[in-house]
PAMAR-408875 format. One record per residue (C-alpha): residue number from 1; x, y, z; residue in three letters. Coordinates in nm, 3 decimals. Each point is the difference from the previous one (the first is absolute). Layout:
N
<pos = NUM c1 = X c2 = Y c3 = Z code = ala>
...
# end
This chain:
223
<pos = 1 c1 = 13.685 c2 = 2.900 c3 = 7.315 code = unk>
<pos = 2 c1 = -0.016 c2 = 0.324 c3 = 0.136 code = unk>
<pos = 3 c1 = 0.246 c2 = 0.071 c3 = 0.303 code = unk>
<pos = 4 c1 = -0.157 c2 = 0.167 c3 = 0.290 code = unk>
<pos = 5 c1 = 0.164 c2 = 0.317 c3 = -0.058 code = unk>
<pos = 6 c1 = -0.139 c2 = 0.044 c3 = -0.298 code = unk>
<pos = 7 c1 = -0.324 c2 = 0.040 c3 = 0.159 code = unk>
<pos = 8 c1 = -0.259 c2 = 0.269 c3 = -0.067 code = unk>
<pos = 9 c1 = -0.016 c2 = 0.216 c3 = 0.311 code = unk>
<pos = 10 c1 = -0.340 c2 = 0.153 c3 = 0.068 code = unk>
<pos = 11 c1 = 0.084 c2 = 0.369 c3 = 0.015 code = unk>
<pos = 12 c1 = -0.190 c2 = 0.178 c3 = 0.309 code = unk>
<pos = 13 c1 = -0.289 c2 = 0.223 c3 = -0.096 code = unk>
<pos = 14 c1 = 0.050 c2 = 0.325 c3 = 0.143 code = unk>
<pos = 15 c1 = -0.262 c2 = 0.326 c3 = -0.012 code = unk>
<pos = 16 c1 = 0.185 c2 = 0.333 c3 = 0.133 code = unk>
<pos = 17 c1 = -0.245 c2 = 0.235 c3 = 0.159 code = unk>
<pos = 18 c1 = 0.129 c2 = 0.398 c3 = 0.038 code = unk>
<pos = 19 c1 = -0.121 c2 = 0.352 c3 = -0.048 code = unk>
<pos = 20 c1 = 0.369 c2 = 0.126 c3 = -0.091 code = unk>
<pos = 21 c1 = 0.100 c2 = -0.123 c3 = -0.373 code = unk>
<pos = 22 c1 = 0.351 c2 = 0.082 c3 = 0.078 code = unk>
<pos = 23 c1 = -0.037 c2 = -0.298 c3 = 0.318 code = unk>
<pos = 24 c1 = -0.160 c2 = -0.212 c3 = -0.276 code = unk>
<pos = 25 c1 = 0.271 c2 = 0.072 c3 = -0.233 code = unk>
<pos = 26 c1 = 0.229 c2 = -0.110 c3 = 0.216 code = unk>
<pos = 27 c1 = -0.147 c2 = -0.301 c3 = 0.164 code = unk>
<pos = 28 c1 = -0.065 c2 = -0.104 c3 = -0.372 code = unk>
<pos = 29 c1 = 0.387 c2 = 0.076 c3 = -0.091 code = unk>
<pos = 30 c1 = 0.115 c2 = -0.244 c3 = 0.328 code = unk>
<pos = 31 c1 = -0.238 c2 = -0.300 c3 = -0.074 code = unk>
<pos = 32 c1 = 0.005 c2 = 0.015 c3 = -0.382 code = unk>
<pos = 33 c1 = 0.360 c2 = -0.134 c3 = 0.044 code = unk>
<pos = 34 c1 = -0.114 c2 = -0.300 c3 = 0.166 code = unk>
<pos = 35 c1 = -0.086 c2 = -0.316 c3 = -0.264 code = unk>
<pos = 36 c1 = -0.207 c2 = -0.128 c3 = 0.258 code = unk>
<pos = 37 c1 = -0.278 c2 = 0.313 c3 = 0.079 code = unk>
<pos = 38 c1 = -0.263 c2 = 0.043 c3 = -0.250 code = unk>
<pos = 39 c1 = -0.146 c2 = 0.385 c3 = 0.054 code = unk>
<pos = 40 c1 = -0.366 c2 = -0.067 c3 = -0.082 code = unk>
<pos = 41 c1 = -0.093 c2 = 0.385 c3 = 0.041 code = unk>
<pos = 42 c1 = 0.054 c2 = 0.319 c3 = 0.156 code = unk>
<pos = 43 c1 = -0.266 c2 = 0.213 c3 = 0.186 code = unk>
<pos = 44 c1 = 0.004 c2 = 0.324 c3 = 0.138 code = unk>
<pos = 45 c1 = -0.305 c2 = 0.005 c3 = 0.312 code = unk>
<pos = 46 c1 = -0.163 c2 = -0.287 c3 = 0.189 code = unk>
<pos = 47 c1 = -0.336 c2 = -0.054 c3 = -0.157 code = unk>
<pos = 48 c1 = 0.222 c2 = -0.009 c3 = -0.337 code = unk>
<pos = 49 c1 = 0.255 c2 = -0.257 c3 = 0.180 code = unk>
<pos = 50 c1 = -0.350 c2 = -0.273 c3 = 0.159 code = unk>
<pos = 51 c1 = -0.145 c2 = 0.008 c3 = -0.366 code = unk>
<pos = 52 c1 = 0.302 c2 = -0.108 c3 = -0.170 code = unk>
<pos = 53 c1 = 0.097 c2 = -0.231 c3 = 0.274 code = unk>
<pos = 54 c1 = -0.371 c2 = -0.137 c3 = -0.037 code = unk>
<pos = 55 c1 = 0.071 c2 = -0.033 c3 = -0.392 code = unk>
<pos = 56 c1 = 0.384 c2 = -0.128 c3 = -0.017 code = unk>
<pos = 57 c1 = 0.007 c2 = -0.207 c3 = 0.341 code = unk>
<pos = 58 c1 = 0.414 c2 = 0.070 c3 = 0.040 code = unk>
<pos = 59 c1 = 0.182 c2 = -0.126 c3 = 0.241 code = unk>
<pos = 60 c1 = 0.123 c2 = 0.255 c3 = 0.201 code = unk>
<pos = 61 c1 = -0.129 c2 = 0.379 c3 = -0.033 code = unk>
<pos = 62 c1 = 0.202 c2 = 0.274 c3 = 0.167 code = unk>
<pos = 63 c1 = -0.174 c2 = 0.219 c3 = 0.122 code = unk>
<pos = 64 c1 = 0.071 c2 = 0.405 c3 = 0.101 code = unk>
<pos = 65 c1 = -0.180 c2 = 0.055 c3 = 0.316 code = unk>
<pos = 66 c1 = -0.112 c2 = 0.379 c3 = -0.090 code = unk>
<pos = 67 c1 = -0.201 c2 = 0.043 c3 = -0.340 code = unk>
<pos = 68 c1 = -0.258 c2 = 0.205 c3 = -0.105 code = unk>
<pos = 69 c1 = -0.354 c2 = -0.108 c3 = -0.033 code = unk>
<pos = 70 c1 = 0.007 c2 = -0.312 c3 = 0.211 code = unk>
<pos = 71 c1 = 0.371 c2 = -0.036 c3 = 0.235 code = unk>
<pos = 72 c1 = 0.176 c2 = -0.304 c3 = -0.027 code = unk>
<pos = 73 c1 = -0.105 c2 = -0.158 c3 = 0.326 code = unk>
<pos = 74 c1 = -0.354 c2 = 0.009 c3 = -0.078 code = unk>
<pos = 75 c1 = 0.101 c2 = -0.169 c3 = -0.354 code = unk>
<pos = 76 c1 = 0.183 c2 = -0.247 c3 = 0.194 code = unk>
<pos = 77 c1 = -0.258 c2 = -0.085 c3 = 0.222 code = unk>
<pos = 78 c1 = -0.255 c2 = -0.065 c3 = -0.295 code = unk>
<pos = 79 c1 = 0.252 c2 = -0.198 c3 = -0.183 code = unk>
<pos = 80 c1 = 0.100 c2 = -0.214 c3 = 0.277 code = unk>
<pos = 81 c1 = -0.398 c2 = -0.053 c3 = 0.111 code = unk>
<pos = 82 c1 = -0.091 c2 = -0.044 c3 = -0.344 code = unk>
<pos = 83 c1 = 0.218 c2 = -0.176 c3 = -0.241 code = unk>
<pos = 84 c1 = 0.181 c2 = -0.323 c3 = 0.117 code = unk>
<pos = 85 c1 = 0.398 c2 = -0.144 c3 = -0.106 code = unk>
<pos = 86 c1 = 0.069 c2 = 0.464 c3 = -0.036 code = unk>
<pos = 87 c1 = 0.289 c2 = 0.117 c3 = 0.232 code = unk>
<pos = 88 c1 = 0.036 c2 = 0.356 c3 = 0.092 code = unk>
<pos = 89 c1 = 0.363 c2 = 0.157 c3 = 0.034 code = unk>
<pos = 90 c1 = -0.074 c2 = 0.357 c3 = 0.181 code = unk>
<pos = 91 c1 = 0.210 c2 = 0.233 c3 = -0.125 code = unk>
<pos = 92 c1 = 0.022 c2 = 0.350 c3 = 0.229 code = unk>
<pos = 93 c1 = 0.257 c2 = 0.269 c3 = 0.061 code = unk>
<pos = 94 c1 = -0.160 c2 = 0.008 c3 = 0.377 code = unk>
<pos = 95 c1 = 0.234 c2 = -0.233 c3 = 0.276 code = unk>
<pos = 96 c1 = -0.301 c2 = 0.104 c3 = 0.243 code = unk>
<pos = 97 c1 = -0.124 c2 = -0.294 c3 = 0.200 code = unk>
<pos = 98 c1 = -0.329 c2 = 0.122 c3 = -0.073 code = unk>
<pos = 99 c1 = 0.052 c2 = -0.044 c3 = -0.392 code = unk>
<pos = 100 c1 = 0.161 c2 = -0.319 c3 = -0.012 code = unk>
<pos = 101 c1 = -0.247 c2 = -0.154 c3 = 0.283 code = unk>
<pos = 102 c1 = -0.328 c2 = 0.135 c3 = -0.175 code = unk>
<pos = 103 c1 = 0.163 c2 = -0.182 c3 = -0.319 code = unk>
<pos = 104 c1 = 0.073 c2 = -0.320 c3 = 0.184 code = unk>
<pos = 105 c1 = -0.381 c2 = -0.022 c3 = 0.147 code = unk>
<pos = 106 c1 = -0.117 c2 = 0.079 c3 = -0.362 code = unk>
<pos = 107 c1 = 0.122 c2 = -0.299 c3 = -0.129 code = unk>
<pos = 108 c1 = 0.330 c2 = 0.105 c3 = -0.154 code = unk>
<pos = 109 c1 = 0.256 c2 = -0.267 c3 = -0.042 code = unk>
<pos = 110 c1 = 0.352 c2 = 0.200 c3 = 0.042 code = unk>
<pos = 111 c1 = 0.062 c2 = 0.404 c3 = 0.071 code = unk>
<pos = 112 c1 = 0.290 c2 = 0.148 c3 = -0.181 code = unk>
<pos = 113 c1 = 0.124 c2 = 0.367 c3 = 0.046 code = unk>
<pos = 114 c1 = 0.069 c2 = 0.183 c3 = -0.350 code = unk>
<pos = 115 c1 = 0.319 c2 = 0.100 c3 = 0.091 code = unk>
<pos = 116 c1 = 0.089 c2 = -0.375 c3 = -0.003 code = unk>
<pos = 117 c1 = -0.203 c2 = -0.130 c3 = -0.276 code = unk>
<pos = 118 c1 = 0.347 c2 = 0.033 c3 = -0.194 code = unk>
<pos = 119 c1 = 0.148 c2 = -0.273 c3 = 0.168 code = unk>
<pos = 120 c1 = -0.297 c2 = -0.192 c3 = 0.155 code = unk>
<pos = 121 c1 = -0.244 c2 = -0.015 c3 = -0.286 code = unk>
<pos = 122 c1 = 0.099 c2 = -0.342 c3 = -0.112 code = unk>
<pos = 123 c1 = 0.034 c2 = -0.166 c3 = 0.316 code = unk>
<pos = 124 c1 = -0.318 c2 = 0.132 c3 = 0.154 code = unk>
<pos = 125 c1 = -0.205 c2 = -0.088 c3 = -0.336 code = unk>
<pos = 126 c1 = 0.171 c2 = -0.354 c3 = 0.019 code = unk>
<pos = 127 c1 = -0.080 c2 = -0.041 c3 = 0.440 code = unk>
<pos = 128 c1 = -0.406 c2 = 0.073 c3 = -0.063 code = unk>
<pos = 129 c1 = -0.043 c2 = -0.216 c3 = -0.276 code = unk>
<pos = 130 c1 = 0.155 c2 = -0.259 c3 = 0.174 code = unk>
<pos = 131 c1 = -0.299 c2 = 0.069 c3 = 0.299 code = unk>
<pos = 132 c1 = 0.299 c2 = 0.144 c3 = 0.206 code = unk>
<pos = 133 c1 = -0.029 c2 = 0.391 c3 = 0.153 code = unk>
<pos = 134 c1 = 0.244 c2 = 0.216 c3 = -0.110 code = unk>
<pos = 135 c1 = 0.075 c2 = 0.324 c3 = 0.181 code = unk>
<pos = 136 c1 = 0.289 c2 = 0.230 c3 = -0.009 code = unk>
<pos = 137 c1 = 0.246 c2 = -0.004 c3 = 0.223 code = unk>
<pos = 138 c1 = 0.018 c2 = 0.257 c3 = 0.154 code = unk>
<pos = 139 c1 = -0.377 c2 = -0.004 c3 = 0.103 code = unk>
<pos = 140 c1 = -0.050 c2 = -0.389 c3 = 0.057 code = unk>
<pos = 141 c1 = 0.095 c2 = 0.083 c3 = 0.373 code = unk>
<pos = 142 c1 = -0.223 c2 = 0.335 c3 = 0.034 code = unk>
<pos = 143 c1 = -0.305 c2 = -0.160 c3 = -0.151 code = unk>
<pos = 144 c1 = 0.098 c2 = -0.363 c3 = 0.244 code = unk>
<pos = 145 c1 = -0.001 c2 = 0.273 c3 = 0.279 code = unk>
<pos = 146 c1 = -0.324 c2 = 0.154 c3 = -0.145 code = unk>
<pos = 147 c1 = -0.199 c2 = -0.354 c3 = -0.028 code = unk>
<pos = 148 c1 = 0.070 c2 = -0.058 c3 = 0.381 code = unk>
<pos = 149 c1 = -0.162 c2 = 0.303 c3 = 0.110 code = unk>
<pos = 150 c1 = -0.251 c2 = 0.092 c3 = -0.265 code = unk>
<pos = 151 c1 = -0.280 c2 = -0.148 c3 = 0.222 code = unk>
<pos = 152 c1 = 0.118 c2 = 0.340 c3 = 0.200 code = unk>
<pos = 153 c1 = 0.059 c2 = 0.212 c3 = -0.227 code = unk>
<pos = 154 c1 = -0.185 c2 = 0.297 c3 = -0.076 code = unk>
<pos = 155 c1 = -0.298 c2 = -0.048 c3 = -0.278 code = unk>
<pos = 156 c1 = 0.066 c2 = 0.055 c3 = -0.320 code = unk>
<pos = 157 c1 = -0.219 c2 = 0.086 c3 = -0.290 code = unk>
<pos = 158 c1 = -0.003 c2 = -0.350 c3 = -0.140 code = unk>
<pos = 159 c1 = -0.108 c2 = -0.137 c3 = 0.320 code = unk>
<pos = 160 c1 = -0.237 c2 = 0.335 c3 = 0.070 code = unk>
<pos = 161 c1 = -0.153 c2 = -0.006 c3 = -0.289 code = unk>
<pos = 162 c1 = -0.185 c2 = -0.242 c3 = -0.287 code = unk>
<pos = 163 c1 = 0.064 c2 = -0.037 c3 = -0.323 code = unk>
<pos = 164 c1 = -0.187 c2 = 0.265 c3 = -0.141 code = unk>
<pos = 165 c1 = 0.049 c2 = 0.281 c3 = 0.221 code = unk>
<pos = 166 c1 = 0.366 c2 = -0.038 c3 = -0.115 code = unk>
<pos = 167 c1 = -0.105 c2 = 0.009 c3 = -0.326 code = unk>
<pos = 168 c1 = -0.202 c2 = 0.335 c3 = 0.087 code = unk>
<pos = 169 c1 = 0.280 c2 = 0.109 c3 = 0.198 code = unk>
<pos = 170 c1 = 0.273 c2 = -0.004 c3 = -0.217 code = unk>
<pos = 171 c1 = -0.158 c2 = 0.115 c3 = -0.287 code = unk>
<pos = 172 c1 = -0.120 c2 = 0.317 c3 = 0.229 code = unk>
<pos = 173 c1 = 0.331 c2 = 0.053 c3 = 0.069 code = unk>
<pos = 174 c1 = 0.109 c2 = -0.011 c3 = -0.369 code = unk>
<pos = 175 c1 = -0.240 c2 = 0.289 c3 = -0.059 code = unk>
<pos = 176 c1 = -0.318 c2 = -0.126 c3 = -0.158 code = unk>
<pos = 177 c1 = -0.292 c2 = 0.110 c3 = 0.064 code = unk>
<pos = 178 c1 = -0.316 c2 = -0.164 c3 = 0.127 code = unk>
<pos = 179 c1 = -0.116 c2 = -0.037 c3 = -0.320 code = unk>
<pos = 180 c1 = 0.240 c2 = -0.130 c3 = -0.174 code = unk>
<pos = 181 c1 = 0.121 c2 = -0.236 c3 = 0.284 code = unk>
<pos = 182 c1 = -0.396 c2 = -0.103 c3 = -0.018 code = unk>
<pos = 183 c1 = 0.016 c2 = -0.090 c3 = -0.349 code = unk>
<pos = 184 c1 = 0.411 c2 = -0.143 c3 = -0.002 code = unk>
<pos = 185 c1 = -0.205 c2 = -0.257 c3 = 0.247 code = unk>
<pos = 186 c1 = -0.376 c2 = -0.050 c3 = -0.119 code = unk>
<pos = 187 c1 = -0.112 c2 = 0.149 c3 = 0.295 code = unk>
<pos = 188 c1 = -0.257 c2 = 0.258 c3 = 0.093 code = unk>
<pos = 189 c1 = 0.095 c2 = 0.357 c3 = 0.138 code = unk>
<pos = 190 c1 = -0.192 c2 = -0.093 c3 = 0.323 code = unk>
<pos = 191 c1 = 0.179 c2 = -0.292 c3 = 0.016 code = unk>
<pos = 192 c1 = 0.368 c2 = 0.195 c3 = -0.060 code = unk>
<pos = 193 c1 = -0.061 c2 = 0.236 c3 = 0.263 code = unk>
<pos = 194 c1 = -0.179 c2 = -0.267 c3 = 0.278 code = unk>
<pos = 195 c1 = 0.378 c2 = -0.139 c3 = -0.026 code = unk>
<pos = 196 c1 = 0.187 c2 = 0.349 c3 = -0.008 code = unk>
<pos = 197 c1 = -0.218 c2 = 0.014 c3 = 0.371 code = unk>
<pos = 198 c1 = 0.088 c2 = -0.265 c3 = 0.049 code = unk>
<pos = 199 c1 = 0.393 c2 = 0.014 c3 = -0.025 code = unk>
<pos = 200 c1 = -0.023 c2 = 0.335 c3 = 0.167 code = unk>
<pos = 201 c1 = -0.167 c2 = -0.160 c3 = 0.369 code = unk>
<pos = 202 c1 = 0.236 c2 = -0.309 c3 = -0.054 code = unk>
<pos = 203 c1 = 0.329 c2 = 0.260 c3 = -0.069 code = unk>
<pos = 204 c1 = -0.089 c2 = 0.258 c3 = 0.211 code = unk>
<pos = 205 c1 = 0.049 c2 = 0.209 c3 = -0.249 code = unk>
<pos = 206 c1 = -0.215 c2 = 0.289 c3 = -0.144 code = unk>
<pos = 207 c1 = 0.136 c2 = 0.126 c3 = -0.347 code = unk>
<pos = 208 c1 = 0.109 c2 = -0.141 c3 = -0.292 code = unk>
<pos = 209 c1 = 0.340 c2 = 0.149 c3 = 0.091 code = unk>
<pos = 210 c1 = 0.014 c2 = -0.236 c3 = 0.252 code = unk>
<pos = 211 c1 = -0.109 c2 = -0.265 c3 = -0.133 code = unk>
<pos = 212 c1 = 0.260 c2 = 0.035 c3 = -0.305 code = unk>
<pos = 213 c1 = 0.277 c2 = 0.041 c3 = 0.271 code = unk>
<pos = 214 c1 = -0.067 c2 = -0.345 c3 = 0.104 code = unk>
<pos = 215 c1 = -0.039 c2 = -0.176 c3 = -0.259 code = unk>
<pos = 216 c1 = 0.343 c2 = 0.128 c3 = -0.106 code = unk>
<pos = 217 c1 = 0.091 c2 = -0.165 c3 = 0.323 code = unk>
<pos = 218 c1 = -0.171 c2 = -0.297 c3 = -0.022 code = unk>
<pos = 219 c1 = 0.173 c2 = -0.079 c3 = -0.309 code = unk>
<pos = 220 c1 = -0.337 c2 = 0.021 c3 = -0.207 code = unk>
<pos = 221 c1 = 0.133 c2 = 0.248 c3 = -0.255 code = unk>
<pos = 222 c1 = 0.259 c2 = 0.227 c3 = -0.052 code = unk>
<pos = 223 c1 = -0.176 c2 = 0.273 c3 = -0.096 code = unk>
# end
């Protein structure tokens, strides 16, 4: 008879979602170590990090909240509307209450800051697969703080704006052009610039200057 310690464990499934090899290198070096994470695949922008989420179903993705193409709240937000049993560990250098609330409302699980992941990873991997929300400590009381007034707060662009005109927005402020950001999307030009009007009567602002000034920010890209 096998003794119970002798049981197989089931290894968490893990996806790790950043536009910096060197932070995947080294989240890869820290969980690699671990007998009981599985690293199912490694992704460098949103849209890349939903369509291998959709394919591998892990169990926990973490998630950089600032990547090229589409960010990593609007991946979260599509993974955690879309695909059931997925947890999303946000992973940001920003200790903002703006960054880790628009997280939170996106559906993210847990909020770790980068300059903790070394010690944190693990625990925070383990707390939202267990259906528990993990956030740094030295945020959980800013973002408590934030929760109770964010009825008050000042609108920000994920509460301004939908879906698509962050899309548009951020991919404006990485520098494409209508064009491109028309095809990128499967969109028309008309359609592109009716939501560059759009954002610019919403914003209040006028150039694309502007516009890339806050969506750097917002926490939309780090362009």
């Amino acid at each position: 008879m096998t003794g119970g310690n002798n049981a197989i464990k089931i290894k968490t499934r893990v996806i790790l979602a950043d536009d910096h090899q060197i932070v995947l290198d080294g989240l890869r070096a820290l969980l690699e170590k671990q007998p009981c994470v599985e690293i199912v695949d490694e992704v460098q922008d949103g849209l890349s990090a939903l369509e291998s989420t959709r394919n591998n179903l892990p169990d926990v993705v973490v998630m950089d909240s600032s990547m090229p193409g589409m960010n990593g709240i609007e991946a979260t937000r599509r993974i955690c509307n879309e695909i059931d049993g997925v947890k999303v560990l946000s992973l940001s250098m920003h200790s903002e209450n703006q960054f880790v609330l628009a997280a939170l409302e996106a559906g993210a699980s847990g909020y770790l800051l980068k300059d903790c992941a070394s010690e944190e990873l693990l625990i925070a991997i383990r707390t939202v697969k267990s259906g528990q929300v993990y956030l740094s400590p030295t945020i959980a009381r800013t973002a408590l703080d934030g929760y109770k007034t964010i009825d008050t707060g000042k609108p920000n662009a994920f509460s301004l704006l939908t879906d698509r005109e962050r899309e548009v927005l951020q991919l404006l402020a990485e520098g494409y052009a209508t064009k491109e950001i028309a095809e990128r999307l499967g969109l028309s030009l008309k359609t592109i610039g009716t939501h560059r009007e759009h954002l610019m009567e919403k914003l209040e602002i006028h150039t694309i200057a502007g516009l890339t000034k806050y969506a750097i920010r917002e926490g939309l890209t780090s362009a």
